[in-house]
MIZADREN-608533 format. One record per residue: residue number from 1; y, z, x of N, C-alpha, C in turn. Coordinates in steps of 0.2 Angstrom, whole numbers. Layout:
N
(site NUM; (Y; Z; X); (Y; Z; X); (Y; Z; X));
...
END
This chain:
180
(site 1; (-120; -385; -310); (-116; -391; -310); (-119; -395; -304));
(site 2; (-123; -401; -306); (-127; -403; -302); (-120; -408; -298));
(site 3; (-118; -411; -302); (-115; -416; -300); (-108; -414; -302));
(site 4; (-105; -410; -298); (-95; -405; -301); (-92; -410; -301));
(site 5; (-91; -414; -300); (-83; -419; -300); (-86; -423; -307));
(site 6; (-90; -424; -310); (-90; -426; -317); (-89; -422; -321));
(site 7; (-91; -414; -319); (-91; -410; -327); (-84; -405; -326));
(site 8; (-80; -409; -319); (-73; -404; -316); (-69; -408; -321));
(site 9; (-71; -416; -324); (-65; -420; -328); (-67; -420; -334));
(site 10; (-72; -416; -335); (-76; -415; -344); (-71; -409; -346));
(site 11; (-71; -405; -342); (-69; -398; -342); (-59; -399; -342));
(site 12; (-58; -404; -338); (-50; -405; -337); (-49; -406; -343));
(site 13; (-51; -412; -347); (-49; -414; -353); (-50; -411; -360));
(site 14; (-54; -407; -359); (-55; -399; -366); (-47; -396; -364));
(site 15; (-47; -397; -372); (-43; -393; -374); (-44; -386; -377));
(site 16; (-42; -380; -375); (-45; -375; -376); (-38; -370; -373));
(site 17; (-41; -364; -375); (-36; -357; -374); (-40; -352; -370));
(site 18; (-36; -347; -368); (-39; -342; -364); (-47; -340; -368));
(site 19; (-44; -339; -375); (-48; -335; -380); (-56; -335; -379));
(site 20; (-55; -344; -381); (-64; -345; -381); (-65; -347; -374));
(site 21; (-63; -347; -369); (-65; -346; -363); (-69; -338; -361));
(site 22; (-66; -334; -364); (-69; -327; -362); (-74; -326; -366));
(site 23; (-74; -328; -373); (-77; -326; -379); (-82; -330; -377));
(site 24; (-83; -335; -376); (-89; -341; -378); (-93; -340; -368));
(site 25; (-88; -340; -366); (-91; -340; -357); (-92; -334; -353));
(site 26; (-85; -331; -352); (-85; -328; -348); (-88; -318; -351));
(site 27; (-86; -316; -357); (-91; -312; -359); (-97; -311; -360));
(site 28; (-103; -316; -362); (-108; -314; -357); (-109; -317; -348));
(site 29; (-106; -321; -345); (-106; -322; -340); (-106; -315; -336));
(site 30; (-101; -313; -337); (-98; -307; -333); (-103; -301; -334));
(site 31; (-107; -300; -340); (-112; -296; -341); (-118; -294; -332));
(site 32; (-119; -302; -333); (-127; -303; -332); (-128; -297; -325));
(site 33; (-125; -299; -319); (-121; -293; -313); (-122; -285; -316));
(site 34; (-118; -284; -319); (-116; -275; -323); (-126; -274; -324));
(site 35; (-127; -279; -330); (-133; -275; -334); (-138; -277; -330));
(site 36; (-139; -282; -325); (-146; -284; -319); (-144; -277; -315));
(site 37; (-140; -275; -312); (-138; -269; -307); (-140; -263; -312));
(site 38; (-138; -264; -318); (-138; -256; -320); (-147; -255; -321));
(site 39; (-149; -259; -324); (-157; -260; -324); (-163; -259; -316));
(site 40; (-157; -263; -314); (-162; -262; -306); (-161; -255; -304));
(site 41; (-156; -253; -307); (-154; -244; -302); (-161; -239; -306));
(site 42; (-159; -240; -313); (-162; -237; -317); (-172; -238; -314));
(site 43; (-172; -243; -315); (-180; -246; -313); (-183; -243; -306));
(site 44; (-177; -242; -304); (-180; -240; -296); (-180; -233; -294));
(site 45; (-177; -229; -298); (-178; -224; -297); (-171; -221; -294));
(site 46; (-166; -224; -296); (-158; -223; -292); (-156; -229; -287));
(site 47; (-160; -232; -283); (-159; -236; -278); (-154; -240; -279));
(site 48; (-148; -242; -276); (-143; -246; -277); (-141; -251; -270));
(site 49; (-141; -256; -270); (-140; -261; -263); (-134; -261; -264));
(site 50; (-130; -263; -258); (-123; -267; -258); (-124; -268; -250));
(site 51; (-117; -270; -251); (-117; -275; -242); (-115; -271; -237));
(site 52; (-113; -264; -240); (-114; -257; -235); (-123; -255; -233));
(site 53; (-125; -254; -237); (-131; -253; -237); (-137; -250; -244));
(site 54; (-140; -248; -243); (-143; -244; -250); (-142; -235; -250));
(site 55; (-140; -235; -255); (-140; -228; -259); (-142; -226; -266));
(site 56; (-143; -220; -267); (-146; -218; -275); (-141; -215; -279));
(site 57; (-141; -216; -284); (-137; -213; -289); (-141; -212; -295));
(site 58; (-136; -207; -301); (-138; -207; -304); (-141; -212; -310));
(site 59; (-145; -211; -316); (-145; -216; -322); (-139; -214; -324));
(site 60; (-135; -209; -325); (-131; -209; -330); (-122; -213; -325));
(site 61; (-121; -211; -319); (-119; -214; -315); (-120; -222; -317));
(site 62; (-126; -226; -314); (-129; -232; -316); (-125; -234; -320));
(site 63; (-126; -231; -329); (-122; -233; -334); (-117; -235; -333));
(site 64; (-113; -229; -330); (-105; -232; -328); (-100; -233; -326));
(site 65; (-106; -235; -319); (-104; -241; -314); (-103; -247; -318));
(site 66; (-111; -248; -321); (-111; -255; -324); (-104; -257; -330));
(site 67; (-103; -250; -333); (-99; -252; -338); (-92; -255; -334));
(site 68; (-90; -249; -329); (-85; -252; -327); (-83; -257; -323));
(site 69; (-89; -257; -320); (-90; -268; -316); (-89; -272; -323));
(site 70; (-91; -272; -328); (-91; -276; -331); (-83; -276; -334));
(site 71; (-79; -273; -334); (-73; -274; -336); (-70; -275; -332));
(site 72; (-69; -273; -324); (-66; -275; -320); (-68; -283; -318));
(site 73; (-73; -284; -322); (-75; -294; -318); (-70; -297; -325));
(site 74; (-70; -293; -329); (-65; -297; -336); (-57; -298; -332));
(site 75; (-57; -292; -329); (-49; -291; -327); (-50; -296; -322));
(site 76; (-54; -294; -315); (-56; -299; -309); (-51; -305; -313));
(site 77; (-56; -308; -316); (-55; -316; -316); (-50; -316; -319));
(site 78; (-46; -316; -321); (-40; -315; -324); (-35; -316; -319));
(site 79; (-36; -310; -317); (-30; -309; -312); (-33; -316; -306));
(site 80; (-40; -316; -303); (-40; -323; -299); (-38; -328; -302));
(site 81; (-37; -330; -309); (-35; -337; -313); (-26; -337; -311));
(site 82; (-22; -331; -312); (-16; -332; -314); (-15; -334; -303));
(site 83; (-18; -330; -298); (-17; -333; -293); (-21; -340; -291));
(site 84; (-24; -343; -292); (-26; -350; -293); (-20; -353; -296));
(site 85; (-17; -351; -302); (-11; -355; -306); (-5; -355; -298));
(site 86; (-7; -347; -297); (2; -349; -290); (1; -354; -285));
(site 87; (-5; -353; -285); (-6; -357; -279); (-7; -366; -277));
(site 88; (-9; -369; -286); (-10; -373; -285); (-3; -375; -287));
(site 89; (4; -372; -291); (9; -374; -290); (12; -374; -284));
(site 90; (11; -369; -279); (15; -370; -273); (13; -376; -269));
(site 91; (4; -378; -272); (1; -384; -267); (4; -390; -269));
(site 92; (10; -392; -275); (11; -395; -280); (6; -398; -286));
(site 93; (0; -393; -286); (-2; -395; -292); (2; -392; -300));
(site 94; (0; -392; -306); (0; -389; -311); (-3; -380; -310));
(site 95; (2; -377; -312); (2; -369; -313); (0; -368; -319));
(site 96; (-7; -372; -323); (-5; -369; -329); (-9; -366; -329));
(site 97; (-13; -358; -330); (-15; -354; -332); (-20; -356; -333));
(site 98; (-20; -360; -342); (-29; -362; -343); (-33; -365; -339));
(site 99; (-29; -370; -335); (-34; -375; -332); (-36; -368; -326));
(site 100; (-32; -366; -324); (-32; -360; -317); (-40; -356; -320));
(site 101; (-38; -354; -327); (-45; -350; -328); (-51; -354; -330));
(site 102; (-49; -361; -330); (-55; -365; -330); (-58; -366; -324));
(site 103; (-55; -363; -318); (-55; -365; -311); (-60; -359; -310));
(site 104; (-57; -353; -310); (-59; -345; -310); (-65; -344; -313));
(site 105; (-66; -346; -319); (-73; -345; -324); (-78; -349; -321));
(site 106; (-75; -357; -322); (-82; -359; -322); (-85; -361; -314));
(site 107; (-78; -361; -309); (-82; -361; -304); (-83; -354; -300));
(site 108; (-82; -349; -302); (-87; -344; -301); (-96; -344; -304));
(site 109; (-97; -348; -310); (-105; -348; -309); (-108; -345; -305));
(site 110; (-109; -347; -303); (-115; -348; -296); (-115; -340; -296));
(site 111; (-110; -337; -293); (-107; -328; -294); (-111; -326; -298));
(site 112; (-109; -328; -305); (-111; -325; -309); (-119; -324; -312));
(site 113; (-123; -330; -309); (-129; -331; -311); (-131; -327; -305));
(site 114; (-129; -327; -298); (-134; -325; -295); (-133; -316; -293));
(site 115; (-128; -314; -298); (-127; -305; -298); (-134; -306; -304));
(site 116; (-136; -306; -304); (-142; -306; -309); (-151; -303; -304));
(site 117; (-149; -304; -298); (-153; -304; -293); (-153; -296; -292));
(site 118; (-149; -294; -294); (-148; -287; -294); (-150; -282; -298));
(site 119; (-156; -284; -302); (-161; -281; -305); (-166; -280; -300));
(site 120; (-167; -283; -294); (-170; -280; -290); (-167; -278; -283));
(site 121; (-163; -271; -284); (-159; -269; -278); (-158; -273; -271));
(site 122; (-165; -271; -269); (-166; -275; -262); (-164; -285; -262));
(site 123; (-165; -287; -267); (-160; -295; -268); (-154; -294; -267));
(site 124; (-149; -288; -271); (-144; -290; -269); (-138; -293; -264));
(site 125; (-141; -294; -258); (-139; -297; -252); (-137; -304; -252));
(site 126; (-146; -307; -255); (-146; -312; -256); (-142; -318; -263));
(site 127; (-142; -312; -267); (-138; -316; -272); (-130; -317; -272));
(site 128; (-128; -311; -265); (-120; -313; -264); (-120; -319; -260));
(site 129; (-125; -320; -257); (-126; -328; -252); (-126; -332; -255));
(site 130; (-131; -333; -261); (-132; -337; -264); (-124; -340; -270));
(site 131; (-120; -336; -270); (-115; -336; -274); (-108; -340; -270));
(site 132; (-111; -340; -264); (-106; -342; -258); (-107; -351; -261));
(site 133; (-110; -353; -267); (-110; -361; -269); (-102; -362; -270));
(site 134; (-99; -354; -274); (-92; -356; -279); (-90; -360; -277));
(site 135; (-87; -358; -270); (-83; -363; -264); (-82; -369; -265));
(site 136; (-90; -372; -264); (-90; -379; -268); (-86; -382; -273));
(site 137; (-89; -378; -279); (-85; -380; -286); (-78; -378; -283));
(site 138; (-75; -374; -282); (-70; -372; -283); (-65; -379; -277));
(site 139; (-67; -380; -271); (-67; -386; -269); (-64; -393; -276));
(site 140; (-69; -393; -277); (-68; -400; -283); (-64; -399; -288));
(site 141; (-65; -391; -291); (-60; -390; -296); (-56; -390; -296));
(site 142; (-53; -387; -291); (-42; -388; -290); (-39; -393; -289));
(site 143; (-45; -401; -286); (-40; -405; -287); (-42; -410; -292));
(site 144; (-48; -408; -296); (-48; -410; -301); (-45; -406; -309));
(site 145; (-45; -401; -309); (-43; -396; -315); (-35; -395; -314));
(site 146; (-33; -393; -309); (-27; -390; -308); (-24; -396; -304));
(site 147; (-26; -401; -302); (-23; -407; -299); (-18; -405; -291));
(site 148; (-21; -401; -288); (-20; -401; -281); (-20; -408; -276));
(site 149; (-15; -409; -275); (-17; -415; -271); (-23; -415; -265));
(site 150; (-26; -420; -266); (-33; -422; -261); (-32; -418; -254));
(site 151; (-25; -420; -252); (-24; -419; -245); (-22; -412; -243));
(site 152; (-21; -407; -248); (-21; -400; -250); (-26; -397; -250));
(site 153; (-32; -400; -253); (-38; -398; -258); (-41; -393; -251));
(site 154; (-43; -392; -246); (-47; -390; -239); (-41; -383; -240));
(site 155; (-36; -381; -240); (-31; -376; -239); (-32; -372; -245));
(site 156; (-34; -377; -251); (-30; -374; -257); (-38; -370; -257));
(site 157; (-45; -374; -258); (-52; -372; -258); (-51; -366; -253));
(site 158; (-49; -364; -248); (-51; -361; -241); (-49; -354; -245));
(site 159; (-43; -353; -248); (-36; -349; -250); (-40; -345; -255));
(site 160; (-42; -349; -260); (-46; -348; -267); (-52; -345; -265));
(site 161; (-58; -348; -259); (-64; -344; -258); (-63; -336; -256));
(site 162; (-56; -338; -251); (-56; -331; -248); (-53; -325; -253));
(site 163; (-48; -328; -259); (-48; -323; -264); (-52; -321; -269));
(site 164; (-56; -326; -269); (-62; -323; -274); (-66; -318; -271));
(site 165; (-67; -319; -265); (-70; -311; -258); (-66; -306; -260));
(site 166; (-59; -307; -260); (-55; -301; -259); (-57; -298; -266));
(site 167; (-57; -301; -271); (-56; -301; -277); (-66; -294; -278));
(site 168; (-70; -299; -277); (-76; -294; -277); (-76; -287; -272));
(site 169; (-72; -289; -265); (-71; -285; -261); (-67; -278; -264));
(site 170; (-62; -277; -270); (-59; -275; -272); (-62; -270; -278));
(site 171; (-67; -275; -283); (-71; -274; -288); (-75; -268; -283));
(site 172; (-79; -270; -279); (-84; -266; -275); (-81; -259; -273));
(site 173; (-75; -259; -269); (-70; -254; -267); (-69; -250; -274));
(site 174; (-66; -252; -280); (-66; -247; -284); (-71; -243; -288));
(site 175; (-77; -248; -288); (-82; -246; -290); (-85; -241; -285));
(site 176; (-84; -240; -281); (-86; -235; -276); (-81; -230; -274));
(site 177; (-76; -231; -277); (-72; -224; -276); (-73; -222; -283));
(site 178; (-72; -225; -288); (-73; -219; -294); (-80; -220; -297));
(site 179; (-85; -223; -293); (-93; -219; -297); (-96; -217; -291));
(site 180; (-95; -220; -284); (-97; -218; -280); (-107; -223; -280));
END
């Protein structure tokens, strides 16, 4: 999104449902993360980065880690869209749900394209910085998509960056209690 506040009112005025939101966007998006990591693990010989540190695991482990990151980013955004919905109604914007997951999807991008980085273990680091753009979008989109008032938009954007953290922070946590 070179230019977000043009493609935040392209994106407002589609009409659309959750359905082809996930099916056309967000199921391969949410991919790229799961299969660059599970690739990089495998390629390396086990090696795995995170923002704890590196460790090795196994291929078979690798597998499904990736399977289950890749379901929990399904669930993730979901659950981030329906809190975007509360929040931009308590900002008094609109709570509705689609516009929320058009908030959650599409300004997550950046996320999504740069977990891709992690086909080369040692990147990893790099690509969560790199994903720090969302904020951005996510900025533009609530008070263009979910119609946050302007003079909200700094609380609503701060509120939204720090639960998309919690949101990966959470994914990571459980990924690492149950595959380790």
């Amino acid at each position: 999104m070179a230019s977000p506040a043009q493609e935040w009112t392209a994106i407002k005025a589609e009409f659309t449902t959750t359905t082809p939101i996930y099916l056309r966007f967000l199921v391969p998006m949410a991919a790229i993360g799961p299969v660059a990591a599970t690739i990089g693990t495998i390629i390396s010989g086990g090696e795995r980065s995170s923002l704890a540190g590196t460790y090795t695991i196994s291929t078979v482990d690798a597998i499904t880690r990736g399977v289950l990151e890749y379901a929990l980013n399904l669930t993730g955004v979901y659950l981030f869209a329906v809190a975007i919905a509360m929040l931009s109604a308590a900002l008094g914007g609109q709570g509705n749900r689609v516009q929320a997951l058009k908030v959650a999807a599409y300004g997550s991008t950046p996320y999504w394209i740069a977990s891709g980085l992690a086909v080369l273990p040692k990147l990893t680091p790099i690509g969560l910085l790199l994903s720090l753009y969302s904020a951005r979008l996510f900025a533009s989109g609530l008070t263009t998509v979910t119609d946050v008032p302007p003079e909200k938009s700094a609380l609503a954007t701060l509120v939204t960056a720090i639960g998309g953290i919690v949101m990966v922070l959470l994914i990571s946590a459980t990924l690492q209690l149950v595959v380790g």
